[in-house]
TORVO-537314 format. One record per residue: residue in one letter; x, y, z of N, C-alpha, C, CB in turn. Coordinates in Angstrom, 3 decimals, m for minus. Atoms other than C-alpha are relative to their C-alpha. Glycine has a CB too. Layout:
<recs>
A	X	Y	Z	X	Y	Z	X	Y	Z	X	Y	Z
...
</recs>
This chain:
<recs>
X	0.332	m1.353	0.413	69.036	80.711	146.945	m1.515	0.080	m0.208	0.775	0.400	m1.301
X	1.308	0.030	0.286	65.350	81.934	147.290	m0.191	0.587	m1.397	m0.763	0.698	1.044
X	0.722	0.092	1.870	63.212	82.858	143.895	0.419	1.613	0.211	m2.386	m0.558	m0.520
X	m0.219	m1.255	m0.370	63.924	86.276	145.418	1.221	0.566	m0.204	m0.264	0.117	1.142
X	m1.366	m0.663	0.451	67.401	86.609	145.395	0.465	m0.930	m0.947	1.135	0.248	1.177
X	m0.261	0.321	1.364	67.625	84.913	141.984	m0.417	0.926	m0.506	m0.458	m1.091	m0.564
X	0.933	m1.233	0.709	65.096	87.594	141.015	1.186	0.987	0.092	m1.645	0.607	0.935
X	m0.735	m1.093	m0.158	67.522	90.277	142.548	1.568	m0.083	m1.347	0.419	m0.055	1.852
X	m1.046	0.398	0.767	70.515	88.418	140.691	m0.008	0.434	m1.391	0.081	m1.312	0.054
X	0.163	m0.414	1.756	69.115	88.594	137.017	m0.730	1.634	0.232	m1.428	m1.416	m1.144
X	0.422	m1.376	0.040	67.994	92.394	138.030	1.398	0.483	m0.118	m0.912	0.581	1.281
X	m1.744	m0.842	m0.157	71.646	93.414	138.934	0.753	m0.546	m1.420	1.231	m0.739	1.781
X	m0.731	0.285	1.193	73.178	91.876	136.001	m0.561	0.443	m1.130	0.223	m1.273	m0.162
X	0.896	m0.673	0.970	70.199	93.324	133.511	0.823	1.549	0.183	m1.901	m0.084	0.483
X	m0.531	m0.738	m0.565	71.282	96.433	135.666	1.709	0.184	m0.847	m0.198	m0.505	1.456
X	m1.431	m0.293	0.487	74.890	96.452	134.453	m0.099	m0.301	m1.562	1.219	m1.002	0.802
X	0.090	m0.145	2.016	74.113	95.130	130.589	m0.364	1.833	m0.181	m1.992	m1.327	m0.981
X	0.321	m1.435	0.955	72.050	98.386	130.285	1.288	0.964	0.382	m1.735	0.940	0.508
X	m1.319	m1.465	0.488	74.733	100.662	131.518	1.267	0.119	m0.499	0.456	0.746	0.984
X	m0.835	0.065	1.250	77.204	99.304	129.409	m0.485	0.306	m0.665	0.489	m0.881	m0.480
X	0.660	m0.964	1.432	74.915	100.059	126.757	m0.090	1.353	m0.255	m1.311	m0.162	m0.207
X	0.355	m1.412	m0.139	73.933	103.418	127.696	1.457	0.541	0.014	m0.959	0.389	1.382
X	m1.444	m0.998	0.036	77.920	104.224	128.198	0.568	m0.333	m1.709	1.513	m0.679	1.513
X	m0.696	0.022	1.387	78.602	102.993	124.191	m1.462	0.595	m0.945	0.692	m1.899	m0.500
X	0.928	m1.143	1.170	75.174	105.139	122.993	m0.941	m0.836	0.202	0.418	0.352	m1.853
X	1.272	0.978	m0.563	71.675	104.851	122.934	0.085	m1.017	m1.440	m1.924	1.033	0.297
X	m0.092	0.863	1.618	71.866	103.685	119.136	0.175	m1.081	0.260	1.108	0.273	m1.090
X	m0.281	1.749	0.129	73.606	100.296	119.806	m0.732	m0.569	0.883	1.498	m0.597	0.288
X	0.755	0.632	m1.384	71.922	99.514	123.023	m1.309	m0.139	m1.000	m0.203	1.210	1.748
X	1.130	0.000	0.571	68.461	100.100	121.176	0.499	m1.300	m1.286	m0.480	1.715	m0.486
X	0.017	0.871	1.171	69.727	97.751	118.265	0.649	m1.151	0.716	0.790	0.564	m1.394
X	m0.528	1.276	m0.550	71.379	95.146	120.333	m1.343	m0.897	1.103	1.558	0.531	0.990
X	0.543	1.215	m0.900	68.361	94.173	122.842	m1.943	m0.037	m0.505	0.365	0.509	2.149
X	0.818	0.975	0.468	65.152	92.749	121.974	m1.715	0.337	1.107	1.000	m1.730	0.271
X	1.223	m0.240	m1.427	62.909	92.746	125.488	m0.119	1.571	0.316	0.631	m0.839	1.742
X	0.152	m1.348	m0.541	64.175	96.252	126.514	m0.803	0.512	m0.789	1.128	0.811	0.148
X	0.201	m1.331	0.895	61.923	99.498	125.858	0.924	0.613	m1.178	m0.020	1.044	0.917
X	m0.631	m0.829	1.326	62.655	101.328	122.567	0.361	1.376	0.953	m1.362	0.358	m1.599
X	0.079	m1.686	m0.861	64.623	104.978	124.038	0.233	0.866	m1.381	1.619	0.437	1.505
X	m0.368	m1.317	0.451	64.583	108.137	122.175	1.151	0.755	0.416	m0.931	0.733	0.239
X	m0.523	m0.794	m0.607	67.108	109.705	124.127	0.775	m0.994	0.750	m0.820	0.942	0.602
X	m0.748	0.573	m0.478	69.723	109.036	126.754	m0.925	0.336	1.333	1.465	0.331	m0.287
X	0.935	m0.271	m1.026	67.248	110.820	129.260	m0.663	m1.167	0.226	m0.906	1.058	m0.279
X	1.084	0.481	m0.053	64.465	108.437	128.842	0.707	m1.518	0.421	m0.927	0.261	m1.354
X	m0.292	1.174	m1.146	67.056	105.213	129.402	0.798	0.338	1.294	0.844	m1.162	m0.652
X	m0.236	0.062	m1.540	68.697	106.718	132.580	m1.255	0.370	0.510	1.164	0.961	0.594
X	1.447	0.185	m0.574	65.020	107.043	133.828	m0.169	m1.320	m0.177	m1.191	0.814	m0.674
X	0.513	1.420	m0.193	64.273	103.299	133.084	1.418	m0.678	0.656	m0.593	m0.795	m1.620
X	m0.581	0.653	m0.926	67.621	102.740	134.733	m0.144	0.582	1.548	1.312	m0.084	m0.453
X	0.514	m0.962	m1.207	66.856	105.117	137.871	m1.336	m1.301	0.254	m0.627	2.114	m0.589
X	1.327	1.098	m0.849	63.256	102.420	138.008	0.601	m1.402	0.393	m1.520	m0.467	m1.198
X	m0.129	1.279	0.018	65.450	99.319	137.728	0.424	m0.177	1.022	0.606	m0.549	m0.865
X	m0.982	m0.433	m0.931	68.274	100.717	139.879	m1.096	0.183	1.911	0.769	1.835	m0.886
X	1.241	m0.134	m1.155	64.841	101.616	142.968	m0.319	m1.398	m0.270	m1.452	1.243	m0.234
X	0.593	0.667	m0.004	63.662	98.202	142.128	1.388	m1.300	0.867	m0.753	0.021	m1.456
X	m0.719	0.648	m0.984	66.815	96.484	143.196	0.239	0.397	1.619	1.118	m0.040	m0.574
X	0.162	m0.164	m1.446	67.179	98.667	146.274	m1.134	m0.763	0.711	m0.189	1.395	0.256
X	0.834	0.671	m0.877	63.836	97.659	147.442	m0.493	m1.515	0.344	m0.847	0.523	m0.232
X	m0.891	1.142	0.328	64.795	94.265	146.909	0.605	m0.694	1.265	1.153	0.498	m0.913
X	m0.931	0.091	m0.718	67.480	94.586	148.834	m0.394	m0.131	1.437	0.765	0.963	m0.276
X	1.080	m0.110	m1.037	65.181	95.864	151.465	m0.693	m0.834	0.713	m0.789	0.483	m0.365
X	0.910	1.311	0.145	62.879	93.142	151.055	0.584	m1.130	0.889	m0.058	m0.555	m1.609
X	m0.864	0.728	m0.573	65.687	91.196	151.631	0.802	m0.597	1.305	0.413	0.297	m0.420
X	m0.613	m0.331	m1.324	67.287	92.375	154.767	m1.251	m0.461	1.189	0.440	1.828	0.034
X	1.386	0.352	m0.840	63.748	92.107	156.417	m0.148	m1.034	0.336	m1.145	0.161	m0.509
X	0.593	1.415	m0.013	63.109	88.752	155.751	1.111	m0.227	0.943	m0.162	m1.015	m1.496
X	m0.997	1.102	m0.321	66.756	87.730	156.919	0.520	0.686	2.057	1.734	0.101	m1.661
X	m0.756	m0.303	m1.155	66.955	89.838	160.310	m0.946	m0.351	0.911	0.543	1.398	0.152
</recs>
């Protein structure tokens, strides 16, 4: 596995922690993680999942390139 699609790996699984979080409120999510941004709102973390969510696509992208 390249450093790349390890990278992609711990993105997609970050990827799914937050939107478990975001589906049981921003409250617990904000008190359960540590690294993540602080959110105000539920707006402001589906926007930092919308950048994470583009960051794996292009990734993915990245990915396909290299391997075709």
């Amino acid at each position: 596995m390249s450093r790349l699609e390890k990278t992609l790996s711990f993105l997609e699984a970050y990827n799914k922690d937050l939107e478990y979080g975001v589906s049981t409120g921003i409250e617990s999510l904000n008190h359960s993680t540590n690294g993540t941004p602080f959110f105000y709102g539920k707006h402001e973390a589906t926007e930092y999942l919308s950048e994470l969510q583009t960051l794996i696509v292009q990734i993915k992208i990245q990915l396909n390139e290299k391997s075709a």
